[in-house]
N, C-alpha and C positions, 0 to 999 in steps of 0.2 A: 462488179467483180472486185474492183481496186477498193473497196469500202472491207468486203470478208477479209480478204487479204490483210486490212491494217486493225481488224478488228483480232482475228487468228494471232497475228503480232504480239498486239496490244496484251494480249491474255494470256502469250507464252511468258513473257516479258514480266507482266503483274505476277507471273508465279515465279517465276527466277527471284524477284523481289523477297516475296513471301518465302519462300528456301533459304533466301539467304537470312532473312530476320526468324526464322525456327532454328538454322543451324547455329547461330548465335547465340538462340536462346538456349540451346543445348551443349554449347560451351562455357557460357556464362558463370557457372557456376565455381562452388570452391575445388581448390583442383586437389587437394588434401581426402575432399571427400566421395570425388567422383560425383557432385550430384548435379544435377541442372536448376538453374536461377531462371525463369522467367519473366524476370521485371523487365527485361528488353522490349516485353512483348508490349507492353503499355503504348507505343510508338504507332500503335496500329489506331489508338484513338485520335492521334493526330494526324493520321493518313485519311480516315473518313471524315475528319472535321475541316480539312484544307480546300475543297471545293467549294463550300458551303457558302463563305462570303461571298464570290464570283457568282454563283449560281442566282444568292437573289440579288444584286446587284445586277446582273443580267434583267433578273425578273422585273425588276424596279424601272430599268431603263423602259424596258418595252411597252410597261402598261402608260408609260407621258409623261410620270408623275415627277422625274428628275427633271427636265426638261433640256437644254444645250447644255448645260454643266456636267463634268465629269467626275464632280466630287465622289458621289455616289461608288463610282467605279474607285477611283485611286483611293476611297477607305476600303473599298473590298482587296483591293492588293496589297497596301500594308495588311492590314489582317492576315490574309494568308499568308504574307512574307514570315509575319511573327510567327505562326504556325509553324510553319517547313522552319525557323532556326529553330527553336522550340522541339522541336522532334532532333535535330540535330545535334540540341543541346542535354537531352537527358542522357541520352547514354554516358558522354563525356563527365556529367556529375554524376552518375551511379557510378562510372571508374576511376573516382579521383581521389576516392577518399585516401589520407597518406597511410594508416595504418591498417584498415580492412575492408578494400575495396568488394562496393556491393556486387557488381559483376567483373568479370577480367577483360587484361586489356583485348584478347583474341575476338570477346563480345562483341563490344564496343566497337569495332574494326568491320564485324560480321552485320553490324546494325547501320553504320556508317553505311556500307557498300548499298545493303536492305532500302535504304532511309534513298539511297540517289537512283536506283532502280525503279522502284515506286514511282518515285515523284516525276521523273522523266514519263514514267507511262503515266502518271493524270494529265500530265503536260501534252505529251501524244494522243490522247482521247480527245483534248479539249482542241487541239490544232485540227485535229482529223475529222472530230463530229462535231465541233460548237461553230459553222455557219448552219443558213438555213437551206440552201439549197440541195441536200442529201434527204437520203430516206429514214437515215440513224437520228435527224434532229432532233426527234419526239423526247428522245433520253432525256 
């Protein structure tokens, strides 16, 4: 029962994220013309691409083939470290420019928030379901 429980979470949490990265992208825009900018949304490529290291790295460990070394793992977490800044980092250069910023700064602010939402809840999936001893470990 404590597994639904932090999976329910987990999924309220991933859409609070995702709300906050649409309502950004829905501010984003030029405010002269009322319209909305969706380049925020591009952040969402770096949200499905941050597990990905870890994952085979994981894989990698399990089938022998690393064997005591931990290389294997600490290149999957720089990777994804570059990742998660990388996400962090675009919005801040899509709002920098001095003379006509590609999105505003309320964006950028709405993606920021988006961007530590997210990431805490892959964080919280991967705490919650990445041992083996659950029913979820199949994921």
């Amino acid at each position: 029962m404590a597994g639904l429980k932090a999976l329910v979470g987990l999924a309220f949490f991933g859409s609070v994220g995702m709300t906050l990265l649409i309502v950004g992208c829905a501010t984003g825009g030029n405010p002269e013309k009322a319209d909305a900018n969706w380049y925020s949304f591009f952040v969402v490529v770096f949200y499905m691409l941050s597990p990905i290291p870890f994952l085979l790295s994981k894989r990698y460990n399990s089938m022998g083939v690393g064997g005591a070394s931990n290389s294997c793992q600490e290149l999957a977490i720089f990777l994804t470290i570059g990742i998660v800044i990388s996400s962090f980092g675009l919005p801040i250069v899509l709002n920098r420019h001095p003379l006509n910023p590609v999105i505003t700064a309320s964006a950028c602010w709405f993606t920021m928030g988006a961007n530590i939402v997210v990431y805490l809840t892959i964080l919280g999936f991967f705490l919650t379901f990445g041992s083996d001893d659950n029913e979820y470990s199949m994921w």
